[in-house]
ROMARDREN-655401 format. One line per 2 residues: for each residue x, y, z of C-alpha. Coordinates in Angstrom, 2 decimals, m for minus. Example, Ala and Ser with C-alpha at 12.3 -4.5 7.8 and 13.67 -1.06 7.14 Angstrom:
// residues 2
12.30,m4.50,7.80 ~ 13.67,m1.06,7.14
//
This chain:
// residues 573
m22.81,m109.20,87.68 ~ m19.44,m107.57,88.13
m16.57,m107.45,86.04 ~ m13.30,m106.39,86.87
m10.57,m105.01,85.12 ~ m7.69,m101.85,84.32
m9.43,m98.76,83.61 ~ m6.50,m95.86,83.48
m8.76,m92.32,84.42 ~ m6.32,m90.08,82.56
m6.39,m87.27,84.91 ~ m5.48,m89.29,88.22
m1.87,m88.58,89.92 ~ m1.83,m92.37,90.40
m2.78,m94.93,88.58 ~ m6.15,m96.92,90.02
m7.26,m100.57,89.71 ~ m10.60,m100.79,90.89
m13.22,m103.74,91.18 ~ m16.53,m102.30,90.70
m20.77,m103.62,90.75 ~ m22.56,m101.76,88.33
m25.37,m99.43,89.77 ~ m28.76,m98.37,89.18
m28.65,m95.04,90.01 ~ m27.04,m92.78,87.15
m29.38,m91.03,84.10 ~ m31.69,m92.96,82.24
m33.13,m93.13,78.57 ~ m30.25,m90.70,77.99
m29.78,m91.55,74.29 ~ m29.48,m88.67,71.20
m32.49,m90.41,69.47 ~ m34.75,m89.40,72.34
m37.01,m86.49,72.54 ~ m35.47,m83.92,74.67
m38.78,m83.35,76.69 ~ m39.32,m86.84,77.19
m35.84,m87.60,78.57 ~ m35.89,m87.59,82.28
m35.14,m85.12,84.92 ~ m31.67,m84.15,85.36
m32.21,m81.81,88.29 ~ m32.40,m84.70,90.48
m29.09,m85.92,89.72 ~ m27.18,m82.60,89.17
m25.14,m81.04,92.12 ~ m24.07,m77.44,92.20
m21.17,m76.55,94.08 ~ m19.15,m72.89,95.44
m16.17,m72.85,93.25 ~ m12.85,m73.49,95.27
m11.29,m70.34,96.33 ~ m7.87,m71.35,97.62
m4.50,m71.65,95.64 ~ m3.93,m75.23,94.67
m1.49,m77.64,96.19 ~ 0.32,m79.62,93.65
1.12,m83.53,94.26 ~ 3.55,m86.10,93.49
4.44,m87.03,89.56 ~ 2.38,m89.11,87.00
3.74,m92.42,85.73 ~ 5.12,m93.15,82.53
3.05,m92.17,79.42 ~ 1.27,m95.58,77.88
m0.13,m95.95,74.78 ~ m1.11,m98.35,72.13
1.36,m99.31,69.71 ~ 2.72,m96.38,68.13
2.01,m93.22,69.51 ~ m0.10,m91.46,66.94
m0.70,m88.09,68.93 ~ 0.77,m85.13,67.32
2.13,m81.71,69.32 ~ 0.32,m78.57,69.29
3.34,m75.88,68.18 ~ 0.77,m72.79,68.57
m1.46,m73.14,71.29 ~ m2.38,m69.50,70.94
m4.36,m70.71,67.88 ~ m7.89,m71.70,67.40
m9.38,m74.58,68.93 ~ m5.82,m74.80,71.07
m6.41,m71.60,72.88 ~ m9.47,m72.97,74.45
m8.13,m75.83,75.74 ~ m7.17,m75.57,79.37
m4.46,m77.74,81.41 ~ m6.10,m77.81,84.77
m5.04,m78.97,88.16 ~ m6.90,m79.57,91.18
m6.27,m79.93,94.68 ~ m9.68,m82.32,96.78
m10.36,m81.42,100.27 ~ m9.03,m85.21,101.41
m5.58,m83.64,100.18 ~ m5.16,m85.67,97.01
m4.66,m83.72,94.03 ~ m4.18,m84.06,90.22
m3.97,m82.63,86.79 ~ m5.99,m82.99,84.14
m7.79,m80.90,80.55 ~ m10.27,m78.51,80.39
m11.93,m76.53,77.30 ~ m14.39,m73.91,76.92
m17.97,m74.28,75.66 ~ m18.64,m70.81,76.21
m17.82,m67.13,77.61 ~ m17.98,m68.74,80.96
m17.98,m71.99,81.04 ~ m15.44,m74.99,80.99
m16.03,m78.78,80.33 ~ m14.59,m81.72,81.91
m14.91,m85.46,83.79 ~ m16.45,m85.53,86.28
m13.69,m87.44,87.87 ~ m11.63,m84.32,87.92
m13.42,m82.02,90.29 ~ m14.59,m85.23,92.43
m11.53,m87.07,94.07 ~ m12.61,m91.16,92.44
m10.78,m92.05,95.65 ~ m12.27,m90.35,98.05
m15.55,m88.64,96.71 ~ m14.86,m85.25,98.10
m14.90,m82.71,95.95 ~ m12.59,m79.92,94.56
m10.58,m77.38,97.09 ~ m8.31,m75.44,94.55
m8.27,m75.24,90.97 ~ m6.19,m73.62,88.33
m6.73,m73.50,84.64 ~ m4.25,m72.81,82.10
m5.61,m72.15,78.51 ~ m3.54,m72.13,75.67
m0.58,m73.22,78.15 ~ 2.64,m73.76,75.81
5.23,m76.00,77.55 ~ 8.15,m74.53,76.66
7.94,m70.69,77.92 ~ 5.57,m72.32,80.91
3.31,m69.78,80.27 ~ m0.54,m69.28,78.93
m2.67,m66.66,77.66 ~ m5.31,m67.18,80.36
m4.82,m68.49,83.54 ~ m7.14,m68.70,86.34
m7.60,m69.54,89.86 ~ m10.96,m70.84,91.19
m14.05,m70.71,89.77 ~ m17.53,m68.92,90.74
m19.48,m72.85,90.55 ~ m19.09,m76.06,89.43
m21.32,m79.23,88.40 ~ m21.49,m82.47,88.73
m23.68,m85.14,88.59 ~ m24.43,m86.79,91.96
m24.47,m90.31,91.03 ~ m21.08,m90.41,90.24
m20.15,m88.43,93.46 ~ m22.45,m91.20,95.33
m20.74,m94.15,93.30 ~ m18.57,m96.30,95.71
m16.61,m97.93,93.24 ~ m15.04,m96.75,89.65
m15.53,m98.98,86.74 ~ m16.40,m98.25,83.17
m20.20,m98.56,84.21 ~ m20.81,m96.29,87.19
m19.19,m93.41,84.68 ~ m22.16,m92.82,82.93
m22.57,m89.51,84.27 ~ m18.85,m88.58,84.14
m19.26,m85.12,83.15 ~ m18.22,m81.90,84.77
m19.18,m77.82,83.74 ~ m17.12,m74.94,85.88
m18.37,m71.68,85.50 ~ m15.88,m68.70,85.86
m16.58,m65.52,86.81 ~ m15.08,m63.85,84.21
m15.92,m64.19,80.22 ~ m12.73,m66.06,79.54
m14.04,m67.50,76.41 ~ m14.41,m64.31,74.79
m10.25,m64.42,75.13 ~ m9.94,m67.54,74.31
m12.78,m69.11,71.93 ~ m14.79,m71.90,72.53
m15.65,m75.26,70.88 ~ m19.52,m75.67,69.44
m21.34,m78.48,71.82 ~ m24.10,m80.78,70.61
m25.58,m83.96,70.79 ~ m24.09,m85.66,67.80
m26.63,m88.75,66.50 ~ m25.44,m92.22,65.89
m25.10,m91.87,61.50 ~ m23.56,m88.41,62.10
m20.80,m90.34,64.96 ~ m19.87,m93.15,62.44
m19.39,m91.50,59.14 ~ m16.91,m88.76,60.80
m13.22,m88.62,62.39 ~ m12.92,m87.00,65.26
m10.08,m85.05,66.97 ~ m8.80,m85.99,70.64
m6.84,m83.28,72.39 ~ m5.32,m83.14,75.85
m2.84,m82.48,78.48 ~ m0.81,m84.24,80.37
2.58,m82.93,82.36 ~ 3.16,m79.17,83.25
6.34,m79.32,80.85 ~ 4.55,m81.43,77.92
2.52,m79.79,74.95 ~ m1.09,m80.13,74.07
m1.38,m83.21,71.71 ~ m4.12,m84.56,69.67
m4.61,m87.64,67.71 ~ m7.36,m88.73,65.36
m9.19,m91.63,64.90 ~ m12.99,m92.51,64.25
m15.05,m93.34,66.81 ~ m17.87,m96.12,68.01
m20.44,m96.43,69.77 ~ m23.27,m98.77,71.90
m22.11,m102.44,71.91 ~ m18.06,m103.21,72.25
m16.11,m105.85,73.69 ~ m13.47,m106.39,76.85
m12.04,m109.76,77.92 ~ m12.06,m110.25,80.96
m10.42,m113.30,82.27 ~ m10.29,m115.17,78.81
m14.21,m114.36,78.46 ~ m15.79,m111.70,76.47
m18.26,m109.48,78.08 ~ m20.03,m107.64,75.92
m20.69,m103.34,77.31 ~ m24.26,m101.86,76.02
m24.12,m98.28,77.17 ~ m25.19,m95.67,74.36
m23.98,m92.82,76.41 ~ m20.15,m94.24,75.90
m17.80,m93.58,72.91 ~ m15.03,m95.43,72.14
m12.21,m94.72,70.01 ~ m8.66,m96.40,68.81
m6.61,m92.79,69.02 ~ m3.80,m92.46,71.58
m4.69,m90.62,75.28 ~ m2.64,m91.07,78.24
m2.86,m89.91,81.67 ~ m3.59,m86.16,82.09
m6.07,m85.97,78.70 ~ m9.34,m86.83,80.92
m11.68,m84.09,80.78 ~ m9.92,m82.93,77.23
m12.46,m82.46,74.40 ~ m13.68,m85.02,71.19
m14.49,m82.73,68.50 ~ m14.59,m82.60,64.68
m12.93,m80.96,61.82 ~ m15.76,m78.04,62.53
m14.31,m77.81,65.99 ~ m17.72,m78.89,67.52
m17.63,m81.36,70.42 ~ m19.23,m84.65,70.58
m17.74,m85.83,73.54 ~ m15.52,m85.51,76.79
m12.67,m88.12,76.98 ~ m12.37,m89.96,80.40
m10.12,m93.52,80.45 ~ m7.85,m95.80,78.71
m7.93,m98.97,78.07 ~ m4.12,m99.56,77.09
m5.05,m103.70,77.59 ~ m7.64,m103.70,75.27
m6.83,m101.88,72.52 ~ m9.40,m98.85,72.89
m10.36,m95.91,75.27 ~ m13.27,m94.38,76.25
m15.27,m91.02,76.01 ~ m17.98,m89.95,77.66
m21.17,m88.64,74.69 ~ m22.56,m85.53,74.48
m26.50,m86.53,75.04 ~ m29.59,m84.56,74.38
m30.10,m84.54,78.19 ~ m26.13,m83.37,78.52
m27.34,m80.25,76.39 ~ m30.84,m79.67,77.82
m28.98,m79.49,81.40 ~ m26.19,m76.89,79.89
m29.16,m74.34,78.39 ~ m30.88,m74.85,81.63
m28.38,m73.06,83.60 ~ m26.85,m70.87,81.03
m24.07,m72.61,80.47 ~ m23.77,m72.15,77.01
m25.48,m68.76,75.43 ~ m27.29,m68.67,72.04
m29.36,m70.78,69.66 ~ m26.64,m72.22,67.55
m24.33,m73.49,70.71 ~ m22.98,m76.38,68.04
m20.92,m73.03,66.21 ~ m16.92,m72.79,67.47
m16.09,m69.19,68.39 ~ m12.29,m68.26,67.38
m9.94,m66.32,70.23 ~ m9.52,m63.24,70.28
m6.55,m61.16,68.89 ~ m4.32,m60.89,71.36
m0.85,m59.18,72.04 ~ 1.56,m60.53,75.35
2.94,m58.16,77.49 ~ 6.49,m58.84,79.49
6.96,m57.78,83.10 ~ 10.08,m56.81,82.33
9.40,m54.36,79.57 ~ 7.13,m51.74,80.85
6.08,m49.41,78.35 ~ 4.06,m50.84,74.78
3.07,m48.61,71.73 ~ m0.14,m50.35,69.36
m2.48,m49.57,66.72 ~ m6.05,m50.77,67.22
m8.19,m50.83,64.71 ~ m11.51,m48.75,65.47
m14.75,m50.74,66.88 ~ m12.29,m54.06,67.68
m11.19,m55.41,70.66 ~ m8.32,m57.51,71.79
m6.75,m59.23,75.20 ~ m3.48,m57.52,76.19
m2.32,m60.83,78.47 ~ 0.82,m60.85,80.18
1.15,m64.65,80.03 ~ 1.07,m66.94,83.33
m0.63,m63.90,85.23 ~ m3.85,m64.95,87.18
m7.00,m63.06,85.14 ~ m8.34,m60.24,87.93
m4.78,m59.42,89.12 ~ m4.31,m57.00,87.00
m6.04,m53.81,87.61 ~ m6.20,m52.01,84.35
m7.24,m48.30,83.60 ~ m7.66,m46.24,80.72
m6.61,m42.24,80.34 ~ m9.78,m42.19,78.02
m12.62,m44.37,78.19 ~ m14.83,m42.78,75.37
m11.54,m43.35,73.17 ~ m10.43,m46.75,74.54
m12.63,m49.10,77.42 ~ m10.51,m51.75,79.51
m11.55,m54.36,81.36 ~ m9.50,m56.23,84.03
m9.19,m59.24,82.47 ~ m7.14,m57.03,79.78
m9.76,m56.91,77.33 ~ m9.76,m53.46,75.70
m12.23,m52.33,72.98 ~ m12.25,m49.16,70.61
m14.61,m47.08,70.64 ~ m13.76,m44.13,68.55
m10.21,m42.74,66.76 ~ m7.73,m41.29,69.05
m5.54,m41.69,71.57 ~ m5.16,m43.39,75.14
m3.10,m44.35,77.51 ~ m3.68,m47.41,79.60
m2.17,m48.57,82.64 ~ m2.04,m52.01,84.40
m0.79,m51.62,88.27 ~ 1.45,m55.04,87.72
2.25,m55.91,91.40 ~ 3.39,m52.11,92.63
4.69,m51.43,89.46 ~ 3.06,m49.46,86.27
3.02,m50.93,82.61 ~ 1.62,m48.80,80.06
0.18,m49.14,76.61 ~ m0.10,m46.33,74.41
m2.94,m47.08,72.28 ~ m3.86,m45.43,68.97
m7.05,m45.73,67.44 ~ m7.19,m45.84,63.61
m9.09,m46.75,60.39 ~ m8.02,m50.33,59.45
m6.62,m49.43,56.01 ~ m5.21,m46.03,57.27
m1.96,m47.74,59.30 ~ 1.24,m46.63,57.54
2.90,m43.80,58.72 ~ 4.65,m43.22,55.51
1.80,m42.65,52.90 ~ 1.16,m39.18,52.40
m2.64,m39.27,53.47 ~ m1.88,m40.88,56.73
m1.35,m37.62,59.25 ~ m4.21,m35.50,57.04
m6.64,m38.27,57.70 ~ m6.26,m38.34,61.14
m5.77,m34.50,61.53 ~ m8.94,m34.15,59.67
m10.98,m37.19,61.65 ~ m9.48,m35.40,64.87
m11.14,m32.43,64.01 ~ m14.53,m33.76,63.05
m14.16,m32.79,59.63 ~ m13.91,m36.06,57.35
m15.56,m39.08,58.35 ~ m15.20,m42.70,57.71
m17.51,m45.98,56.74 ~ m18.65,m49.11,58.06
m19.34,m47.41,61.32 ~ m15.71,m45.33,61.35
m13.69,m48.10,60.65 ~ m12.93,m47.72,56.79
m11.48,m44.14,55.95 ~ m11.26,m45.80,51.73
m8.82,m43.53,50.62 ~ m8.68,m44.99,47.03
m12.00,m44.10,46.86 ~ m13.52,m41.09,44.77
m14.32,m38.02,46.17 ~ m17.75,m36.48,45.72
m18.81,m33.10,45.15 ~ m20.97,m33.88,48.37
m18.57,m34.78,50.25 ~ m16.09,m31.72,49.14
m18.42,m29.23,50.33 ~ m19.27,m31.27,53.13
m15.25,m31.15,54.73 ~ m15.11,m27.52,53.69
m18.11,m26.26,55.46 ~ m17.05,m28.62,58.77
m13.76,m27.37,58.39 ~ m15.32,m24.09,59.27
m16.91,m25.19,61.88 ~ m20.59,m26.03,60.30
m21.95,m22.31,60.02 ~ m25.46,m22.32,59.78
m26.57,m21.09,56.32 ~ m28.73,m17.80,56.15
m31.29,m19.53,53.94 ~ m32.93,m22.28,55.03
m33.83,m23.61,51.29 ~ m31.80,m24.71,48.73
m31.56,m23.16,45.11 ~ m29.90,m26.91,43.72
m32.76,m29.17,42.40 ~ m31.02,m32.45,43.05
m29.97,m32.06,47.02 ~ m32.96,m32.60,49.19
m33.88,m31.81,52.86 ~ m32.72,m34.51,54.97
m29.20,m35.08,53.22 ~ m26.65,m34.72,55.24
m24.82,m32.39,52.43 ~ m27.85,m30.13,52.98
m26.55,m27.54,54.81 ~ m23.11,m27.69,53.78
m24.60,m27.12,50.34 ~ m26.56,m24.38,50.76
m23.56,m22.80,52.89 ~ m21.22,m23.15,49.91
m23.55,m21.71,47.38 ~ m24.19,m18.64,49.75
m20.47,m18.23,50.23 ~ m19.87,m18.19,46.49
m17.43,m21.52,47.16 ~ m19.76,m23.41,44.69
m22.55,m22.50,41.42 ~ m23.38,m25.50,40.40
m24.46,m26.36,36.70 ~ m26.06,m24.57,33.66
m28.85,m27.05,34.51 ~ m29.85,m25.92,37.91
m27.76,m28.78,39.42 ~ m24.96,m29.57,42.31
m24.13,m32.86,41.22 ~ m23.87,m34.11,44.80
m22.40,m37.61,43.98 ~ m20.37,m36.69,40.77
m16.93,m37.01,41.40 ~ m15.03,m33.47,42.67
m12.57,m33.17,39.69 ~ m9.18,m31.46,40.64
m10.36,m27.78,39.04 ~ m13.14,m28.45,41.18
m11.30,m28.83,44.39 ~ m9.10,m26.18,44.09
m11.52,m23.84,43.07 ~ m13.28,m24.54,46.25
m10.19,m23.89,48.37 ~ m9.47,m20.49,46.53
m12.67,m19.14,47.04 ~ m12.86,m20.34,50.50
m9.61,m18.55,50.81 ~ m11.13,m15.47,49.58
m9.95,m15.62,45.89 ~ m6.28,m14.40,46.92
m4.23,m13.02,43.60 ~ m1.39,m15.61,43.25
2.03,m13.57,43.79 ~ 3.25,m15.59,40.45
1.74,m15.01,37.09 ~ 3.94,m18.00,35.70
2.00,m20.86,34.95 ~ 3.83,m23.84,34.82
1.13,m26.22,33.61 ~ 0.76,m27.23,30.07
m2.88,m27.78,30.16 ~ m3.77,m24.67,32.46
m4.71,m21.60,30.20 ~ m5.22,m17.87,31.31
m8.71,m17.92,30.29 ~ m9.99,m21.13,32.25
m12.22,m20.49,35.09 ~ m9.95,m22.05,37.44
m7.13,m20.64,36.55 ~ m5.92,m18.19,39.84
m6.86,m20.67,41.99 ~ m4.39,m23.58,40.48
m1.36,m20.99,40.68 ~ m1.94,m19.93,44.33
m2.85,m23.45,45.27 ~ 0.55,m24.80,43.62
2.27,m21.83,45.34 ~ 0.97,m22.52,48.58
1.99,m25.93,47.72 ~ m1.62,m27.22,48.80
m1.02,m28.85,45.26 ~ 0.98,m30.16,42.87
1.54,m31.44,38.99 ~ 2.75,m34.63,37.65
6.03,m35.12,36.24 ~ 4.91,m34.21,32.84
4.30,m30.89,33.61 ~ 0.59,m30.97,33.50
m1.93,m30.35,35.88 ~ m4.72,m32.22,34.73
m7.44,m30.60,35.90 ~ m10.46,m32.73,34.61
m8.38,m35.78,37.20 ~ m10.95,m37.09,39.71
m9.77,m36.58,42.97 ~ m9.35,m39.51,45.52
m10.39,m39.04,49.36 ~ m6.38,m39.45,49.96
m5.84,m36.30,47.80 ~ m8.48,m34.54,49.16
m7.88,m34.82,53.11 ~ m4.59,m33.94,51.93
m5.25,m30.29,50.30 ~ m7.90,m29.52,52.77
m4.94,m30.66,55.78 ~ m2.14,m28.18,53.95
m5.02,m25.65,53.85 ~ m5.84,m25.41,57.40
m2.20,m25.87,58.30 ~ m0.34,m23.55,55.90
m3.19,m20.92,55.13 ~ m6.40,m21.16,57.04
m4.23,m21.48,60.73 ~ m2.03,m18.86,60.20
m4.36,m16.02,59.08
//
């Protein structure tokens, strides 16, 4: 039987009013309530292509946006942001020399999602000769944080490429996958994928995003969606459309939105949008099936168990051409894209003066690896940009705090050490008597104690205070208690710590013998080595003219003696 009628396929430079016979030839028993083994083969009907290597060729203008009604799409102010980011505005150039525009969006590192009918020309069945992809394009600088030319392979399914004529049933296989040859997801996220059931469809709204112009924004629109049986007339008649592999939906798309994703609050995708019906009041997606998803873990497509979880974009930070030298912090063990936006990912060439400090890939991707410095340099067309990069402790970033420069002078030197696998330094946190002896016998440069046992009952072979300890104790730096006891995880109280630095010191005589300090008598233990610490200013009181000696001293306070130490005393001997 055929029917005819106006199907708008959204990513088409013109518009196309096709009569069309239903065929026999596309997927079947592709529902989500099937058994993924017992859905049929796939590799029959899947065709891999070369991905397009040549620029793209852009063709004449779309027509006039129509929608239903009121236009209920919203604009997309920060594309840069998660899902936007990993939506693409795509254009394509066909070897017959037709060309269009269209949406994208990444279901993985690697891989993008589409209609089919926008890497197969629906006039001409001949596939794609150029792409480029534009993810989180914003309209109104022109420029995106990823954009790239070609692609490494493509998919399709054949019976669509083999279809003669276009109507809303020859599309059940409209669906497209390009794989790039770079990880471009990891810049810019990617939407979960899965094969959504029937109850879980109904009972949820969905979100409809998608390109259209190269100077108009991403938009979405919501709506819920339907599926199986719906209704066209055609000719005064209702016809009746049974195709469980079809979703259909009231929210506004227009021209330009095919291939754009149908996700849900969770920013996991159900479905890839692919016509309009303006006349009737509805438009058309095309389902993510069971055998849609078997095909995808097949060939890698998508990576992982859980492919149904969204991935967020990474931090990023846009360079200019026309400023050429950048200064950044970068937190240790994280990574982020340095774009310059509207670039093509692999012209760049970036390098880095340090790799063990700072790695860099091409596609601007850079990743600490310890703290430290680096300089990194992308050869932009003949000309250099740099990016000074330091490495540093994510709660250790303000210049002006008084711990900052110790911290790092002291991490520099190997001497202090931080958490969480060197990213924390915790500087509010309390300092142990461990940990004390620890910096001191590092900041020596970890002499190797004569005795190989130590005299402390509560520090055991294997801690990593061990030597350090015994060191200390040999070097008269530390006694311990009446009890036989170090007291490894006590925290170092400030007569502590500077009793440790005057002894390291070799118990110098302070030149003074005015004590300034309320609660510092002549008789305490630690008495010398508070007035030739506070006259080496290594230390200092509090306004009320005490010293406080039984204070427990913070890591912050700590780096901080041990850095006026090396600086003022230990460096200049």
């Amino acid at each position: 039987m055929k029917h005819k009628g106006k199907i708008r396929f959204l990513s088409l430079v013109l518009i196309a009013v096709i009569t069309s016979t239903a065929v026999n030839n596309c997927i079947k028993n592709d529902n989500v309530f099937a058994d993924a083994s017992s859905e049929t083969q796939y590799h029959e009907n899947w065709v891999r292509e070369k991905g397009p290597e040549e620029k793209v060729t852009y063709g004449p203008g779309i027509t006039k946006e129509l929608v239903v009604g009121a236009d209920d799409r919203k604009t997309i102010d920060d594309t840069a942001k998660s899902p936007y980011s990993a939506v693409a505005h795509i254009y394509m150039s066909y070897k017959c020399g037709h060309a269009g525009n269209g949406t994208g969006f990444m279901i993985s590192d690697n891989t993008m999602a589409t209609a089919g009918h926008c890497v197969i020309c629906p006039y001409c069945k001949q596939p794609l000769s150029s792409i480029i992809c534009k993810f989180g394009y914003d309209c109104k600088s022109g420029t995106s944080i990823v954009m790239t030319d070609g692609c490494e392979e493509f998919f399709h399914d054949d019976d669509y490429l083999n279809t003669t004529n276009t109507d809303i049933h020859d599309l059940e296989c409209d669906y497209a996958f390009v794989k790039f040859s770079h990880n471009i997801g990891k810049i810019t996220g990617h939407f979960g994928i899965k094969a959504f059931s029937d109850k879980d469809l109904v009972k949820q709204e969905f979100n409809f995003a998608g390109y259209r112009l190269d100077g108009d924004p991403l938009k979405i629109a919501k709506s819920k969606v339907a599926t199986g049986i719906y209704y066209l007339n055609y000719n005064g008649k209702k016809v009746n459309i049974d195709n469980n592999n079809l979703i259909n939906f009231t929210a506004d798309v227009v021209q330009g939105n095919s291939g754009g994703p149908i996700y849900n609050k969770d920013n996991c995708v159900t479905g890839i949008i692919i016509a309009e019906f303006s006349s009737y009041n509805f438009n058309v997606g095309r389902r993510i099936t069971g055998e849609t998803m078997k095909f995808l873990k097949s060939e890698k497509l998508i990576s992982g168990n859980d492919a149904s979880k969204a991935v967020k974009n990474m931090k990023y930070i846009r360079l200019s051409d026309d400023k050429m030298k950048y200064s950044i912090d970068l937190d240790n063990k994280s990574s982020l894209c340095l774009c310059i936006p509207g670039e093509l990912i692999g012209n760049v060439k970036w390098t880095s003066s340090d790799e063990s400090i700072v790695k860099v890939k091409n596609m601007g991707i850079i990743s600490a690896e310890k703290l430290g410095k680096a300089k990194l340099t992308a050869d932009y067309y003949g000309k250099a940009i740099t990016v000074n990069v330091n490495v540093v402790y994510k709660d250790v970033k303000d210049p002006e705090k008084f711990w900052y420069t110790p911290t790092y002078y002291l991490s520099d030197k190997n001497v202090v050490k931080g958490y969480a696998d060197q990213t924390e330094f915790r500087p509010a946190n309390e300092c142990t008597r461990a940990q004390m002896v620890t910096f001191l016998w590092r900041l020596e440069g970890c002499p190797k104690p004569k005795s190989s046992k130590c005299a402390f009952t509560d520090v055991k072979e294997g801690d990593y205070f061990y030597k350090a300890v015994i060191w200390a104790n040999e070097q008269g730096i530390t006694e311990g208690y009446d009890d036989g006891s170090f007291g490894p995880e006590k925290a170092c109280q400030r007569k502590h710590a500077v009793t440790f630095i005057w002894r390291l010191a070799g118990k110098p005589d302070p030149k003074t013998t005015k004590n300034k300090f309320s609660d510092v008598k002549s008789t305490d233990y630690f008495y010398k080595a508070v007035l030739w610490t506070s006259e080496k200013k290594i230390v200092a009181g509090y306004d009320d003219g005490t010293f406080q000696p039984n204070g427990k001293c913070l890591r912050r306070q700590m780096v901080t003696f041990l850095y006026k130490y090396d600086v003022n005393i230990k460096s200049k001997k």
